[in-house]
N, C-alpha and C positions, 0 to 999 in steps of 0.2 A: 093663160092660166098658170100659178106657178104653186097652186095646192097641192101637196104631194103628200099622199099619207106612208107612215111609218111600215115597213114590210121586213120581215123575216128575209133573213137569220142575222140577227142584233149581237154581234161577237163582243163588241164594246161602248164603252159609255162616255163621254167627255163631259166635263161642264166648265162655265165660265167662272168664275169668281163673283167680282164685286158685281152686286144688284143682281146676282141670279141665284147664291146661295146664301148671300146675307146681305141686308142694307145698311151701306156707309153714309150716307145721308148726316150731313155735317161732321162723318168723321175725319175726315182729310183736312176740311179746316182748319177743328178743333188738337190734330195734331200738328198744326203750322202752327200754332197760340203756344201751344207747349211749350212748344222748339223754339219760340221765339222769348219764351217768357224765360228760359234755362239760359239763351244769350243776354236778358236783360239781367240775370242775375252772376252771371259767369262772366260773361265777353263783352260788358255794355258798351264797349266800343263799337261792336260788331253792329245791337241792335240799336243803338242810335243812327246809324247809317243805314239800315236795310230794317224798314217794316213787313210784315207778313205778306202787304201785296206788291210790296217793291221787290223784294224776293221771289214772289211768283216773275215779275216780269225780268229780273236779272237770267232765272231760269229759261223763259223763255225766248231773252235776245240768245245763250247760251244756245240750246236748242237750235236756232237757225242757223251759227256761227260755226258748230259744230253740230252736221245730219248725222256724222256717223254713233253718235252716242244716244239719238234725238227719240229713238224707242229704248230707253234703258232709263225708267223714272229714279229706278237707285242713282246711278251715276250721274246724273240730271243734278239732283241735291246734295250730291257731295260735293259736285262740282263748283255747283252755286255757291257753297258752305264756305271751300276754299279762298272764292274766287273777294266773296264778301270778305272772309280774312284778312285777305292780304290788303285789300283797298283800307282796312281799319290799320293795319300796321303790324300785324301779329305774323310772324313768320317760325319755322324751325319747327321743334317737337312739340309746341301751346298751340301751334298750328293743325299739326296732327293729332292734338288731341281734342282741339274745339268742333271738328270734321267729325272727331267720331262721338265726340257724348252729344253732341244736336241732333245727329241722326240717329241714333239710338234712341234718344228721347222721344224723336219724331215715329221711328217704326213702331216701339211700344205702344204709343195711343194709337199710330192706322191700326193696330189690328184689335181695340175694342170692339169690332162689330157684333151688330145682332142679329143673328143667324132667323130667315125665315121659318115661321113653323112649318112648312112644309120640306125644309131643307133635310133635315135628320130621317125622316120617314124614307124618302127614296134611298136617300146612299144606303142606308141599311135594309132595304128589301131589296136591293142591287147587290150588295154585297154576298162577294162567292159566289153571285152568278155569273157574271161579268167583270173584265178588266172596266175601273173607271180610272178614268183621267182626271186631272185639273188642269186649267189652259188658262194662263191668265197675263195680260198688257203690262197687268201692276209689279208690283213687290211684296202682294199676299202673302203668306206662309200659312200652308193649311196645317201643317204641324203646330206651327208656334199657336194656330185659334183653339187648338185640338181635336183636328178631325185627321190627323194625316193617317191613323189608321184603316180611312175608309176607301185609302187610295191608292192602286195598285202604282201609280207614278203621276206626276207633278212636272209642268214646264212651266217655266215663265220668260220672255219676251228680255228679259235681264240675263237670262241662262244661255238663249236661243240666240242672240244680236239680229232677231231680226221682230215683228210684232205682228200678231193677228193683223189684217187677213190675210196675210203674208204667205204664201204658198210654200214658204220652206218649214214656218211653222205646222201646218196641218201636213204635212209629210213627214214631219218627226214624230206629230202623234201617231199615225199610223204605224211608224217602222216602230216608236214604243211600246204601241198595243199589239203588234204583233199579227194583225187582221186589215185584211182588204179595205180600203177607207167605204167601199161602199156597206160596208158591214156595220161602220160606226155612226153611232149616233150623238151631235154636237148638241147641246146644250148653252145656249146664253141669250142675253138683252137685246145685247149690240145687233142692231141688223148689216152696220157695215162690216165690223170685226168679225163677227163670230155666223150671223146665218149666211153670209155673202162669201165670206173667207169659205166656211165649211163645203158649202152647197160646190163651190167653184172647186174645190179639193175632190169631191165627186163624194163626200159622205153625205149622211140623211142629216139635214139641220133642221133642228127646232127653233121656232123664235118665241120665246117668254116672254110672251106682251100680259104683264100683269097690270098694266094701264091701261090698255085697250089704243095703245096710239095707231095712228095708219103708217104705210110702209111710206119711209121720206121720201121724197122726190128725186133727189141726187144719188139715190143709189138702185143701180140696175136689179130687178127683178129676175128672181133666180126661184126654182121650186125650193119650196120648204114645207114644216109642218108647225102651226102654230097651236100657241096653251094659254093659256092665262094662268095659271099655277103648274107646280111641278107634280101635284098631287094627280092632277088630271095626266101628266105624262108618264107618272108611276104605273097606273093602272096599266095604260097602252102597253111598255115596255115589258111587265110580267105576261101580262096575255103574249104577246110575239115569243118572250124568251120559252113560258113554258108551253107554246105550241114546237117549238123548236127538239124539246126533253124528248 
């Protein structure tokens, strides 16, 4: 049995990022296209050599070649960025400067997302009752979408050098929030990253199955509490805190 309902006393609140507070769903793509279409028009040297999915895979042989960078998707792409430079001919300061307007280009379109409608409801019926969190693999910026106000602190996996489920992450959140991890409650999609990560940190994880998928096979069974929206976890979380007042 690994059902475990949510209990009192709820000190803090974490949430995941991408697909638990807003859907990126072709945005990551659609920001590779950008990035790629600002080197056909800038550095066409660059993107005559490297297409958006050769690029994915430059990234990726990078990634094995180098593990220690291999959870930091910033550094991932810059690396890429350079690495494609140089093989084009371009070195010196046109170098450092084609590094930083690709990925500038490219972070501005990741963060077009569209925020769930159930997104905005919780953080602000949580807010000022609870420390929240944001916990996130990517290079989100909850400021840069406009919600940093809703957050009493912000890690990322880029910040952290190391990534969900990663035990030194959920231990940061804890010494961030200030409260016992069993006090906290994790919020995300992922069931290996974030309910697996959480639950093994000793906090109450939720899993956001707003697809209804079954738990995957390759990842060990750990208790949690599942939602299918956040609206339904809204409710839980005000009943717990303000049995707590």
């Amino acid at each position: 049995m690994t059902a475990r309902p949510l209990v009192a006393p709820v000190a803090a609140v974490t949430f995941d990022l991408d697909f638990t507070l807003w859907d990126i769903t072709g945005v990551i793509g659609h920001a590779e296209q950008v990035c790629h279409g600002l080197l056909e028009q800038r550095y066409p040297e660059v993107a005559a050599l490297y297409d958006v999915e050769a690029m994915r895979g430059l990234r990726a042989r990078i990634a094995e070649a180098q593990p220690a960078i291999a959870h930091d998707v910033t550094e991932l792409r810059r690396v890429g960025l350079r690495q494609a430079g140089l093989e084009a001919g371009i070195a010196g300061p046109k170098l450092d400067a084609m590094v930083e307007e690709a990925f500038d280009v490219f972070l501005e379109a990741r963060h077009a997302v569209r925020l769930y409608d159930d997104a905005l409801p919780i953080l602000r019926a949580l807010q000022g009752r609870v420390p929240i969190g944001a916990v996130t693999n990517g290079n989100a910026d909850v400021g840069r979408i406009g919600l940093g106000h809703y957050f009493d602190f912000a890690l990322s996996a880029v910040e952290l050098g190391a990534a969900k489920p990663s035990h030194l992450v959920f231990e940061t959140v804890a010494n961030r929030a200030g409260v016992p991890a069993e006090q906290i409650v994790h919020v995300g999609d992922d069931v290996h990253c974030d309910v697996y990560g959480a639950a093994q940190a000793g906090m109450q994880a939720v899993w956001l199955n707003r697809d209804g998928f079954e738990w995957p096979a390759d990842v060990p069974r750990v208790p949690h509490h599942a939602v299918t929206d956040l609206a339904e976890l809204e409710g839980m979380l005000l009943g717990l805190i303000g049995a707590q007042a």
